[in-house]
N, C-alpha and C positions, 0 to 999 in steps of 0.2 A: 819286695818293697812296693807299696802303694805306686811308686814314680811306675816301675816296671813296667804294671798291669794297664796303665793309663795309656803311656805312649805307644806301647809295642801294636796294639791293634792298627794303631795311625800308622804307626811307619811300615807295618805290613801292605797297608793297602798302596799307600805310595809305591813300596818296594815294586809290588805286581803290577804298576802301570808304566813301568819302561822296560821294555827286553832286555835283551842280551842286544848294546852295538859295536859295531866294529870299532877295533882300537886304530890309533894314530900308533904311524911309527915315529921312533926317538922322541920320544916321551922323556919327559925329567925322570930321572930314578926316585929323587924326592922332591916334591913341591910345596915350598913354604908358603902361607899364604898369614897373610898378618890382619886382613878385613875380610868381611862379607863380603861386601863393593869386589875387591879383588879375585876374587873366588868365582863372582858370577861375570863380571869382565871376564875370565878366562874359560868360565863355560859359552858365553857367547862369540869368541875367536874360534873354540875349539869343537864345540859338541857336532857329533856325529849325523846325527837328527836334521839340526837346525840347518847344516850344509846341505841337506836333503831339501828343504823347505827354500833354502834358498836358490837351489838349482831348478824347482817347479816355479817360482817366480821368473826368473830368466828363460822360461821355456815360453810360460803367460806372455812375458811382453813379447817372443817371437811369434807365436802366435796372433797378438796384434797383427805383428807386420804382414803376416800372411791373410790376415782377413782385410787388409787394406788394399792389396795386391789389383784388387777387381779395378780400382781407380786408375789405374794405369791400361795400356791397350794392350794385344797381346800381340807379338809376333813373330811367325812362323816362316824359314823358308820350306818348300816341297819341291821336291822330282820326281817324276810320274814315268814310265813308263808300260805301254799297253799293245798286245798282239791281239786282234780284231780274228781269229781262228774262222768266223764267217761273218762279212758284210751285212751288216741290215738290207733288206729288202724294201724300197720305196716302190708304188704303183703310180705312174705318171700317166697322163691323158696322150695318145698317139700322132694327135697333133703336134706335139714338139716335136717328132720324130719321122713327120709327114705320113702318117695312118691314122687318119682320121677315123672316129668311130671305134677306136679301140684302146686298150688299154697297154702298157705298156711294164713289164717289172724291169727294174733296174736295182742294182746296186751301188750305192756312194762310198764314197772314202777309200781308206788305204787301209793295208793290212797292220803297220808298223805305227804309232804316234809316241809323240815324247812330249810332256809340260814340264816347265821350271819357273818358277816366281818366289814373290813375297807375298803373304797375306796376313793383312793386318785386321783385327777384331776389338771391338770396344762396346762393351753396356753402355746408350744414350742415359735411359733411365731402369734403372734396375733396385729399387725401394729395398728390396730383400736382404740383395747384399750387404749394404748398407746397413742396417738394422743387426746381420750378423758382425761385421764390424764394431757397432756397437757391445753386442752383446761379448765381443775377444776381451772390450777396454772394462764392462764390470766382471769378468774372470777375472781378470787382473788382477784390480781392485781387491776382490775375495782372496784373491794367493795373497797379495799384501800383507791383508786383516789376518789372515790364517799365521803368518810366517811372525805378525806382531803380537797376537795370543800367543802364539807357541811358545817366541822370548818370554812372555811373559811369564806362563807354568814353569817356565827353565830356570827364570829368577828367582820364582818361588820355592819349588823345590830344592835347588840349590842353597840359598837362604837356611830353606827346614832343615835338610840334611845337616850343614854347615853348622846352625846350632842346637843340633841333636848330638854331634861329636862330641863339642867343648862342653857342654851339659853334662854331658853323660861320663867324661874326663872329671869335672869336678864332680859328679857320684858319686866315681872312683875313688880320687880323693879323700871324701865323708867314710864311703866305705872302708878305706884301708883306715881309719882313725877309729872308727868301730871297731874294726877287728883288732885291732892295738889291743883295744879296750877291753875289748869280749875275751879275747886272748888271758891279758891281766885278771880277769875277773874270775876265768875256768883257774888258772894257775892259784889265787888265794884259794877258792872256793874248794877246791881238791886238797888245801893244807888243813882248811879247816876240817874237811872230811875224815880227812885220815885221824885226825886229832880225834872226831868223835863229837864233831862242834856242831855240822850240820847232819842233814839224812841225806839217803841216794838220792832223793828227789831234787834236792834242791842241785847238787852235782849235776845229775842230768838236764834239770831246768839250764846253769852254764854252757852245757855241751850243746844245745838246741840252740843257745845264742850264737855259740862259732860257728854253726852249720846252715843256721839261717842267715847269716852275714855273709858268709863263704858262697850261698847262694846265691844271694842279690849281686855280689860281685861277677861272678861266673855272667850272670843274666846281663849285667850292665859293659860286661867289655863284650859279648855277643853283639849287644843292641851297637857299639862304638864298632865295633866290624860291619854289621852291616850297614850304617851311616856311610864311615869311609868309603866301604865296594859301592855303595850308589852315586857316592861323590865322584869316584874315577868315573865312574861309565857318564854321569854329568857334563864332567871335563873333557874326556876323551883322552883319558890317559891311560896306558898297558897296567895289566892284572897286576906285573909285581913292581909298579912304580907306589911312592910312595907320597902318604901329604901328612905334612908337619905344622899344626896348626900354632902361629905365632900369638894367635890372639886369645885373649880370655874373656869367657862367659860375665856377664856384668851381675853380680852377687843380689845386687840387688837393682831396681827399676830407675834410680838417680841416670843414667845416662843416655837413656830414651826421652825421645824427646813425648811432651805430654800431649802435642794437638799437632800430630800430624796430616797433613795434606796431603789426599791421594787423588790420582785421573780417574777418569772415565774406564770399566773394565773393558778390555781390550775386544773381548765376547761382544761388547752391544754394537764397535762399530759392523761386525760381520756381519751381526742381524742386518744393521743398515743399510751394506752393500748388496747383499742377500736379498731384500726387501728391493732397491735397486732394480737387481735383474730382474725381480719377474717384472717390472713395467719394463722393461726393452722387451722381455720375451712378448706382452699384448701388442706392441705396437708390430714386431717382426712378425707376427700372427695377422694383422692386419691387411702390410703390406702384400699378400697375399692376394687380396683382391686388386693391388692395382694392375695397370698394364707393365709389361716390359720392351721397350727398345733397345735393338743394337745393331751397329752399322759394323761390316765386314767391306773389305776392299781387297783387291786381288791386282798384281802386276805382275805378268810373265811373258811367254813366251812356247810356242809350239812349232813340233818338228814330226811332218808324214813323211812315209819312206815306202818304199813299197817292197823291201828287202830289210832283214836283218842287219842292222849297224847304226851308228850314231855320228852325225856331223858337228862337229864344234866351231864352221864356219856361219858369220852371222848371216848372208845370203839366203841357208837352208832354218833360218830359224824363221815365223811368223808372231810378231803381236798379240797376245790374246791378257785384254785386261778388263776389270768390270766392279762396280763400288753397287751394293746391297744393302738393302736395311729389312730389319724382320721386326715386326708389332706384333706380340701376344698379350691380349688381353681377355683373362679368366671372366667366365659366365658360370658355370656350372656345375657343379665338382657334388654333388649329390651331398650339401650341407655340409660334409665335412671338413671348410675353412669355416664358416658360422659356428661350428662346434669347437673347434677349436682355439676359435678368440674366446668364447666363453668358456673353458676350459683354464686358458691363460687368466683370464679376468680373476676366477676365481682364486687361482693359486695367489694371484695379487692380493687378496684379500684377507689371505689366510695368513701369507707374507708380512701383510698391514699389522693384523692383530696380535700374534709373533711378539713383534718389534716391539708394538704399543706394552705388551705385557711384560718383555722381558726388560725394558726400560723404567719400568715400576716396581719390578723384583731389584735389579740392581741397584736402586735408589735404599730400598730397604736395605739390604743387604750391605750397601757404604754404611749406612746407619748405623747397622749391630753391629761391622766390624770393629767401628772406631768405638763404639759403645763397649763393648767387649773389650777392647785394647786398654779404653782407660779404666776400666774395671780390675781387669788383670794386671795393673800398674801399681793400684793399689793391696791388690793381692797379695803380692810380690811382695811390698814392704810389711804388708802386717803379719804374714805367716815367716819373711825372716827374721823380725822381731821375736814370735812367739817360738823361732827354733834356736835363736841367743837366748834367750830366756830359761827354756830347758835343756840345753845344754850347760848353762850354768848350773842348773838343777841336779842335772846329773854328775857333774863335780864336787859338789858339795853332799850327794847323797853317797856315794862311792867313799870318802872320806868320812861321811857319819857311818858307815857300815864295816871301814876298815879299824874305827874306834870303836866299833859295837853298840853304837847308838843305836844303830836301826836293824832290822834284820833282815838277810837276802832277798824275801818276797819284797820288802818295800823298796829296798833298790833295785828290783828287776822289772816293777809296777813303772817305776821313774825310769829308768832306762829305754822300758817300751814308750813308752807315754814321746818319750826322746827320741824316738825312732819314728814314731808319728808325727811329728812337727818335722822331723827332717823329709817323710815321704813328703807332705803336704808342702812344705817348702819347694824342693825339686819339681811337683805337681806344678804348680804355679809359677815357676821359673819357664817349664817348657811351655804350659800356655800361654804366657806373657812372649815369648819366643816366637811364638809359632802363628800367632795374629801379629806380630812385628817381620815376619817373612812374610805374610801376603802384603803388609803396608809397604814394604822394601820394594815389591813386584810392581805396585801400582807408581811406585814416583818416577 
């Protein structure tokens, strides 16, 4: 069948853009689903993916927290302890030691020291950090956009799936009525043969009708198997659960609506925030040149001994506390912060253009959709008119051929002729479908 060859390439390529994912346990054995809406509500509860998408968004905002971390001071306690194996050597003048005119070596200190404090650390100004900061909050952003596209392809193809099932059931349907028919038609056709009424040809002309109908059947509950199996793995539901679709394909276009309203594709906010980051990345590239300040402070306490051990009385402990600040600021770096704001510049500009282009493409592209949708609305109506039509056709010529009005070639002329308004019909049911699942995706 015409329907066959049309859809099977489509739903092939879909098939091959989701793996194999893991199943949920206690799965419904069979899941009824009575709408579309319902269908994709429970791929968006349940899909395997999307649980994935949403666990890299809660990673993102953690990630936040941790680039914001810097805004806070940092602090550490320490215990120190150190054996001095040999005293430094100081050179004193001999006068301290009444020898004057000479020099004197001496060593300081104790063999044993112990320190214990707090020190506290905080960036005055630190541009950088900050700037990374920023750049955690449009990650984010991106996982967001990313996680809101992804529902969207999931509404999509769920949708396609969903009405490539029920389509392909009422195929089914058409087909088993054909083959009724085809059936009836080998059954005269072989009376008349035997009788000497027609030739082998015309015989085998019938047997080529059951076997090409017998085909298209065979072809159309494959295509309804693998709809299903992509549906489970949509849903997230085990290999041998089962779904029982409550609802029916609408015959014909009366119950779509004809000027439907769709958003913004889900794709252009990415570019957006995408576009976004790279100006945080020029300006973190920037703050490279500035200075950095940070004040450090220290309060403790120190313990010499001039033997192995530790006093815990405060007497043998000493005071030792001190507040610090350290200033860097970048002179030099052999152009490579200069290269690299210009480096960032650029990607912003590429970033720019991107956007600017891919916002002109989806403008178009809403256009043809709906352009396309209400085209194939009309489709829909006039090729199932022209398959009532020859379907009547074929009743009435089956009945002039069982009177002998006409002869097998002209009722098999009418018959195919019948089978070509029913592919074309079917053709234009799944494309009226299948631009009514991306509209589904967008609301």
């Amino acid at each position: 069948m015409i329907f066959i060859k049309h859809i099977l390439p489509l739903l092939f390529v879909c098939i091959s853009a989701f793996p194999t994912l893991a199943q949920q346990p206690n799965s419904p054995h069979e899941l009824k689903l009575q709408s579309v809406q319902e269908a994709i509500e429970f791929a968006l509860e349940n899909n395997p993916d999307l649980d994935v998408y949403n666990l890299n968004y809660q990673k993102a905002r953690k990630e936040v927290s941790i680039s914001k971390s810097s805004r806070y001071p940092a602090i550490s306690g320490t215990f120190t302890g150190q054996y001095n194996r040999d005293l430094p050597t100081s050179v004193l003048p001999g006068e301290i030691f009444g020898q004057p005119g000479q020099t004197i070596e001496t060593q300081f200190g104790q063999e044993y020291n112990y320190n214990t404090g707090i020190t506290i650390s905080k960036n005055i100004l630190d541009w950088q950090s900050r700037m990374k900061s920023k750049i955690a909050d449009a990650k984010l952003m991106i996982t967001e956009a990313e996680t809101d596209l992804y529902r969207q392809h999931l509404s999509e193809q769920v949708a396609f799936y969903y009405y490539t099932a029920i389509i392909t059931q009422k195929a089914l349907q058409i087909s088993e009525k054909d083959r009724s028919i085809a059936d009836s038609l080998l059954f005269l056709t072989r009376q008349k043969f035997e009788k000497g009424m027609v030739d082998r040809s015309a015989l085998n002309h019938a047997k080529i009708n059951v076997n090409n109908i017998a085909q298209s059947i065979a072809e159309s509950t494959s295509m309804y198997e693998q709809a299903v199996s992509n549906l489970k793995i949509l849903l997230g539901l085990e290999a041998d659960a089962g779904i029982h679709f409550e609802d029916q394909a609408a015959i014909t276009s009366t119950t779509l609506p004809e000027s439907p309203q769709v958003e913004a594709d889900k794709e252009l906010a990415l570019f957006m925030h995408q576009t976004d980051q790279t100006l945080v990345n020029v300006r973190l590239q920037k703050a490279a040149y500035l200075p950095k300040l940070s004040l450090t402070s220290y309060w403790g306490q120190q313990q010499f001994r001039d033997d192995f051990g530790l006093s815990f009385k405060s007497s043998d402990w000493n005071p030792y506390s001190y507040i610090g600040f350290s200033l860097s600021v970048p002179i030099f770096n052999g152009f490579a912060k200069w290269n690299q704001v210009n480096v960032a510049k650029i990607e912003r500009s590429i970033a720019q253009q991107n956007l600017q282009q891919e916002q002109i493409q989806s403008e178009i592209q809403d256009q043809l959709l709906i352009s396309n949708y209400r085209n194939s609305l009309s489709q829909v109506e006039s090729a199932y008119d022209t398959y009532q039509l020859w379907d009547q056709n074929r009743t009435l010529a089956l009945q002039k051929y069982e009177k002998g009005l006409i002869s097998l070639a002209d009722y098999f002329k009418t018959f195919e002729d019948y089978l070509k308004a029913e592919n074309n019909y079917l053709n234009s049911l799944s494309s009226m479908y299948s631009y009514y699942s991306t509209i589904i995706s967008r609301q």
